[in-house]
DOKOL-395347 format. One record per residue (C-alpha): x, z, y. Coordinates in steps of 0.001 Angstrom, whole numbers, always signed. Layout:
<pts>
PT, X, Z, Y
PT, X, Z, Y
...
</pts>
This chain:
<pts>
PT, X, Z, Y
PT, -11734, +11803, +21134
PT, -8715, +13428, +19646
PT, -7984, +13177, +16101
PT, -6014, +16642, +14109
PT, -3734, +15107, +11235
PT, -1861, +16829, +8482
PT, +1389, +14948, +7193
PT, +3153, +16007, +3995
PT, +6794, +15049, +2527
PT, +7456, +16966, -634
PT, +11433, +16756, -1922
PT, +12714, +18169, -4583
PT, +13418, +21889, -3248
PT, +11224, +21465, -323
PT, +7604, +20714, +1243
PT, +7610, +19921, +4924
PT, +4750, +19745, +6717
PT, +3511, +18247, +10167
PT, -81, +19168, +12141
PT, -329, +16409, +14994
PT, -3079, +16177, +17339
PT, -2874, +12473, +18100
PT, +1104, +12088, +19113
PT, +1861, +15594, +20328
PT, +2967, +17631, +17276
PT, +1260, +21214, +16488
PT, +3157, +22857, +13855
PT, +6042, +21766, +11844
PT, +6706, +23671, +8706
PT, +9527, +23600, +6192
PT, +8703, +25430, +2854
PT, +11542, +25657, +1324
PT, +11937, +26488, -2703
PT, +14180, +27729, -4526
PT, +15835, +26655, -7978
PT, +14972, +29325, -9976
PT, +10936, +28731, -8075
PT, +11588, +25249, -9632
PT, +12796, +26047, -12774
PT, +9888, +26990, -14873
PT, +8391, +22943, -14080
PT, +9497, +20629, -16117
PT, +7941, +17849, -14450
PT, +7734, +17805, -10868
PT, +3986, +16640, -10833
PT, +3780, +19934, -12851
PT, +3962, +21671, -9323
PT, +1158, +20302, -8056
PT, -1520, +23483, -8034
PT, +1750, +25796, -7019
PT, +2781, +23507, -3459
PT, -1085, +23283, -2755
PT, -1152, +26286, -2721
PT, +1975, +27022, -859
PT, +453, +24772, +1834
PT, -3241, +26479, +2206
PT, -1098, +29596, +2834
PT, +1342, +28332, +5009
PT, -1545, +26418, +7239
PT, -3586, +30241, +7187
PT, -508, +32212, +8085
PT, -684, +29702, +11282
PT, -4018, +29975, +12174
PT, -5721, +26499, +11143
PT, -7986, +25544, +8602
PT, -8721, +22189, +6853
PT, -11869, +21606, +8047
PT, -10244, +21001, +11186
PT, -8399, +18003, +9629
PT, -9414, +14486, +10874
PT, -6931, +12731, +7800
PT, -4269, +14105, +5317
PT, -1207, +12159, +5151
PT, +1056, +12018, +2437
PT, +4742, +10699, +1551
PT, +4177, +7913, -981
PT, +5525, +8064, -4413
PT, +6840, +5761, -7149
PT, +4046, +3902, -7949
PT, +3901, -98, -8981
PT, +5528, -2308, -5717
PT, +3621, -2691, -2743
PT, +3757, -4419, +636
PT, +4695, -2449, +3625
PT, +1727, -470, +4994
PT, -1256, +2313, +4998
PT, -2480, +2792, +1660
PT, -5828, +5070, +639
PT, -5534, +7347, -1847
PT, -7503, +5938, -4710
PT, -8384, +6898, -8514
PT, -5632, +3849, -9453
PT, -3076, +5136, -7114
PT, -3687, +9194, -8249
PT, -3122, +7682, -11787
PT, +335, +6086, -11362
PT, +1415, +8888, -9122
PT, +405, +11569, -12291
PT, +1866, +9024, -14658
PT, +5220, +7232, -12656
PT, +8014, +4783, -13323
PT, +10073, +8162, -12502
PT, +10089, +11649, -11809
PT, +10453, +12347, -8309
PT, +8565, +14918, -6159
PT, +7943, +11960, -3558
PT, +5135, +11419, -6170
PT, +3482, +14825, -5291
PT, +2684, +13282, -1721
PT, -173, +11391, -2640
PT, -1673, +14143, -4608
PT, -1107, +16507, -2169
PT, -2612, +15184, +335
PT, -5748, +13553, -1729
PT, -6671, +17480, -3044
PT, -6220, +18660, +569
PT, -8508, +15608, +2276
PT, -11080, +16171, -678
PT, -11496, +19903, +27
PT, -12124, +19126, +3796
PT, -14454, +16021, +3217
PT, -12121, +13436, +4904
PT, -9722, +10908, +3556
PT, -6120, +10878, +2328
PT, -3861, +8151, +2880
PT, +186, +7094, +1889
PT, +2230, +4628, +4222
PT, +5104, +2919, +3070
PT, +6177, +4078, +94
PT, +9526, +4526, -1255
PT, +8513, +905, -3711
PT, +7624, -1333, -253
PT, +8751, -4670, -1898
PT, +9265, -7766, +573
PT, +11883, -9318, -707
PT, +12336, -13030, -225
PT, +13600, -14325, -3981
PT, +16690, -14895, -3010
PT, +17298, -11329, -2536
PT, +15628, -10521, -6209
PT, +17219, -12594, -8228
PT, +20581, -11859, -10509
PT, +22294, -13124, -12956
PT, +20589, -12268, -15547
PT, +16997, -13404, -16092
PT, +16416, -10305, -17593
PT, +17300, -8000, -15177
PT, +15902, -8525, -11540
PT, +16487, -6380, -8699
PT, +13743, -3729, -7646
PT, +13935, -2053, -4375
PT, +13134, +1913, -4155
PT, +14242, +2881, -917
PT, +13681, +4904, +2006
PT, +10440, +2547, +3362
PT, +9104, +5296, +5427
PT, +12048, +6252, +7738
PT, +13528, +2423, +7847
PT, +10316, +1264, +9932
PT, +9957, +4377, +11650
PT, +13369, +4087, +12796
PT, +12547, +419, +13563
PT, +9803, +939, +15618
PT, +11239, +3904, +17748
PT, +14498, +1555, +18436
PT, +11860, -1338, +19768
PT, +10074, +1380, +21695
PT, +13252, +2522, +23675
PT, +14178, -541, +24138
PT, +11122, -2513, +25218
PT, +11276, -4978, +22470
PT, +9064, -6146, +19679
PT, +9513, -5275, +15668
PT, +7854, -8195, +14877
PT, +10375, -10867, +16781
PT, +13663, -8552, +16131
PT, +16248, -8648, +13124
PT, +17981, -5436, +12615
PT, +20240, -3971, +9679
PT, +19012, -466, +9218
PT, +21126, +2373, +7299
PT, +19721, +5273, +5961
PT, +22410, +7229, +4854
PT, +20884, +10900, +2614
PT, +21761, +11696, -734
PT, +21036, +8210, -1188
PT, +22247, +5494, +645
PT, +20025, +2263, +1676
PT, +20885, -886, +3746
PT, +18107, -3221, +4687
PT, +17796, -6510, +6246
PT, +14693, -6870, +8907
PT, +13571, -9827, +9714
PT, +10710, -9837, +12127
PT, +8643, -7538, +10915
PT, +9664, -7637, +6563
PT, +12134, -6029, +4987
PT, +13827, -9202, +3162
PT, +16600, -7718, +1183
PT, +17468, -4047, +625
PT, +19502, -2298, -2235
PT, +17602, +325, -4823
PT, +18655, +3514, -3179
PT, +17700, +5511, -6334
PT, +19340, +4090, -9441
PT, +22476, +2217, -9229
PT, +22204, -461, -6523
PT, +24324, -659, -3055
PT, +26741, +1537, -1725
PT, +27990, +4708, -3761
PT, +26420, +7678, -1747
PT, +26824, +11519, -1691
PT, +25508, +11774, -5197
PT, +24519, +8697, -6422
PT, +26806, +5645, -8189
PT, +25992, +2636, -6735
PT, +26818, -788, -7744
PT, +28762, -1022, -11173
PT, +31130, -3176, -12850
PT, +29039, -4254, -15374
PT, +31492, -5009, -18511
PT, +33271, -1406, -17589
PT, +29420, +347, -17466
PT, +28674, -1342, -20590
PT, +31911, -137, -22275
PT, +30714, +3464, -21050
PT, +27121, +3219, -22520
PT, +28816, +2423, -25949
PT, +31327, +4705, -25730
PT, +29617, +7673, -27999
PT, +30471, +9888, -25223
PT, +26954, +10075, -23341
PT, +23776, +10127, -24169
PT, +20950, +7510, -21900
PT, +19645, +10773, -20348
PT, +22878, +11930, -19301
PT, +23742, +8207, -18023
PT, +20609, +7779, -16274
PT, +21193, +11627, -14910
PT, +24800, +10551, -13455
PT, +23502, +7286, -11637
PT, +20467, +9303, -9848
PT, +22301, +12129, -9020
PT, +25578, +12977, -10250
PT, +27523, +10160, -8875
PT, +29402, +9322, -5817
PT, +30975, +12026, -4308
PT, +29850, +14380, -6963
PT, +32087, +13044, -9431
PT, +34845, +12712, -6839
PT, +34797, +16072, -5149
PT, +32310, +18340, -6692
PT, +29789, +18445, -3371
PT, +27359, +15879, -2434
PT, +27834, +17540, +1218
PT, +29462, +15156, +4128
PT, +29875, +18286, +6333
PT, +31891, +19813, +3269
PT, +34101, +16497, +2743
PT, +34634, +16600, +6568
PT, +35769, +19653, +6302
PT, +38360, +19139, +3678
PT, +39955, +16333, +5500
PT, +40520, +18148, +8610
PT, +42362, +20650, +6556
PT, +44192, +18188, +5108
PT, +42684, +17238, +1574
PT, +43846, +13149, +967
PT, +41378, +12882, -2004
PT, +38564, +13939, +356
PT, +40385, +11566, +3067
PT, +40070, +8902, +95
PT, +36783, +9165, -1032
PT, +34482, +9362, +2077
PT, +36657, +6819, +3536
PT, +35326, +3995, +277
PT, +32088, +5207, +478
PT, +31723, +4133, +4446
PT, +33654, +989, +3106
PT, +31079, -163, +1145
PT, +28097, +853, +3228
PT, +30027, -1335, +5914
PT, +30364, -4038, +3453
PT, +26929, -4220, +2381
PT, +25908, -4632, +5803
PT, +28148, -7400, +6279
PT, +26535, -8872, +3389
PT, +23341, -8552, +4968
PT, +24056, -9922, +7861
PT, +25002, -13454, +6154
PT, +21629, -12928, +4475
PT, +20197, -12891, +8322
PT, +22566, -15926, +9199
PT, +24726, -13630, +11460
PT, +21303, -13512, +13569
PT, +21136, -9561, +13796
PT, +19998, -8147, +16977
PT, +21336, -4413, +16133
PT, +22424, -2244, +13508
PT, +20709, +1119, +13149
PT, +22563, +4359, +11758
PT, +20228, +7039, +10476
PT, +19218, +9942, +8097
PT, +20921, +12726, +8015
PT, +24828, +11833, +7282
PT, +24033, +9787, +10783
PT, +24793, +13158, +11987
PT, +28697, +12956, +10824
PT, +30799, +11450, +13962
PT, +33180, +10832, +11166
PT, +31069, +8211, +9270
PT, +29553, +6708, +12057
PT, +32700, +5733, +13837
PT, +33977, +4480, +10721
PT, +30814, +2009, +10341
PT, +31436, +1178, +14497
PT, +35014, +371, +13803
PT, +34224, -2091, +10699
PT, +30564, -3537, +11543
PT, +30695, -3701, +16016
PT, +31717, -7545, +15533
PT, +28098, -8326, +13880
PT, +25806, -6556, +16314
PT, +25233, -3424, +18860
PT, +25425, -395, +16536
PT, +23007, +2173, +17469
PT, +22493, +5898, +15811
PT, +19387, +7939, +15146
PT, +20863, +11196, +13122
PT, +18034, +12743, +10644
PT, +14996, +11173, +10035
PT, +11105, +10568, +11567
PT, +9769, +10527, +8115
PT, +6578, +13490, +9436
PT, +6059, +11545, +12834
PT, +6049, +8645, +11144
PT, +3528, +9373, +8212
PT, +819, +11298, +11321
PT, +1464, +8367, +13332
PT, -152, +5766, +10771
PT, -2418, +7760, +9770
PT, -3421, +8015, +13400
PT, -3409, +4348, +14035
PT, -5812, +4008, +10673
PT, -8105, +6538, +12672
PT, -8281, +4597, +15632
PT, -9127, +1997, +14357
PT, -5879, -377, +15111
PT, -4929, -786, +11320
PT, -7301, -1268, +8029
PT, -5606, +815, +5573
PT, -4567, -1506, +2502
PT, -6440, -660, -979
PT, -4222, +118, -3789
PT, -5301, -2071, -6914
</pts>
């Protein structure tokens, strides 16, 4: 028996969309939105009617229907932390997603894909969501009591990367430690250890390398001094560390290709900049590998500034000592969200409940 499965990853000025019949894809959609088409929500969960509708078009203007759905897949959202894994949409989980620890539009993908799977009679599912927390307590702990770390991260990609690395080369997730990069708009470095992700920076809001256009890791007296200073308000603070940090506030872009582009006609400051960010994604996975006890079996490059020869040689010159350094450009996030839902189908996994 073959199973049809619908996978959904809303971002911020885009829905993309996947129709798999067991592994081999159907359709693959990007529905892409424009700012002003954006505008008028002030919330992104406020665009909830307006993508679901986008999507019944976009799956009619193809030719399929949703009653030929076996299981709708969605991208997880922000909702309280979880253990890695398939999660059923439930009344709890629609909840947090409508009412989240932060706007996002991950926090559509639930929704989504709940509305879609209740329209065709069949059920709706998440799978590693951006909030997976395994963290050993090591790895959660600060200095202050007060203030614990929190990982929000790219889940989803990290273990599909994972698991496509083990399949090429014949070797088990489960018995492996890798150092995985996902390197977007935001930038986040994760220790594996056999299976858990055991330490990992918050990818969203100021943890970790800088990253196209987010801030990273402060000094803390000198970001203190700034949230006194009378000069900013908390929303326009909070604003800069999410998204108009890092090479933003260097440079004016959050685009690599851009950056690239200056340096090869000659721009130092561009030179300067993209050089310390790949410094400290190179030292943060140097950190991480003491965290494994220099056991790391490979290093793993992805998302989409994987792309950039630039960066990635940079990260081979700095990190080849620690392990074999291996690059998957762009990310599996689609594939990765139809192939647990397929697995949950087959019966090989028992989705998790969401409580």
């Amino acid at each position: 028996m073959s199973y049809k499965i619908l996978a959904i990853n809303p971002g911020s000025t885009s829905t993309k969309l996947a129709l798999y019949e067991d592994e081999r894809p159907l359709l693959e959609l990007n529905l892409h939105h424009t700012l002003e088409e954006v505008a008028p929500f002030k919330d992104p969960i406020d665009q909830l009617d307006w993508r679901r509708g986008l999507i019944l078009d976009a799956l009619r203007d193809n030719g399929f229907e949703l009653k030929q759905l076996d299981a709708v897949i969605g991208r997880g959202g922000l909702i309280r932390p979880v253990p890695g894994g398939v999660y059923e949409v439930n009344s709890q989980m629609k909840y947090d997603l409508r009412h989240a620890q932060m706007r996002h539009a991950c926090n559509l993908g639930g929704l989504l894909a709940e509305q879609l799977a209740h329209s065709a009679g069949i059920k709706a599912y998440i799978a590693d969501p951006p909030v997976v927390d395994e963290l050993e307590d090591a790895a959660r702990m600060t200095g202050m009591p007060m203030c614990t770390r929190r990982p929000i991260f790219h889940a989803l990609n990290h273990r599909a990367i994972a698991r496509r690395h083990c399949r090429l080369k014949g070797v088990s997730y489960d018995r492996s430690n890798f150092i995985i990069v996902h390197m977007g708009g935001g930038i986040s470095v994760a220790a594996h250890r056999q299976g858990r992700i055991v330490d990992v920076n918050n990818a969203l809001d100021g943890d970790g390398p800088f990253a196209p256009d987010r801030v990273g890791s402060l000094p803390s007296s000198e970001l203190i001094k700034v949230c006194f200073s009378g000069q900013y308000t908390r929303e326009e603070l909070l604003k800069y560390v999410s998204s108009k940090g890092g090479l933003v506030a260097y440079l004016g872009t959050n685009s690599v290709m851009e950056v690239v582009q200056r340096i090869e006609a000659g721009d130092q400051r561009a030179t300067k900049m993209l050089e310390a960010m790949c410094y400290n994604i190179a030292k943060q996975i140097g950190s991480l590998a003491a965290g494994l006890s220099g056991k790391v079996d490979a290093i793993l490059l992805t998302g989409g500034i994987a792309h950039s020869a630039y960066v990635t040689d940079y990260i081979r010159s700095h990190c080849t000592f620690i392990a074999p350094i291996e690059v998957y450009p762009g990310e599996d996030e689609l594939e990765a969200l139809a192939l647990n839902a397929l697995e949950v189908l087959r019966g090989n996994m028992e989705p998790q409940q969401y409580k």
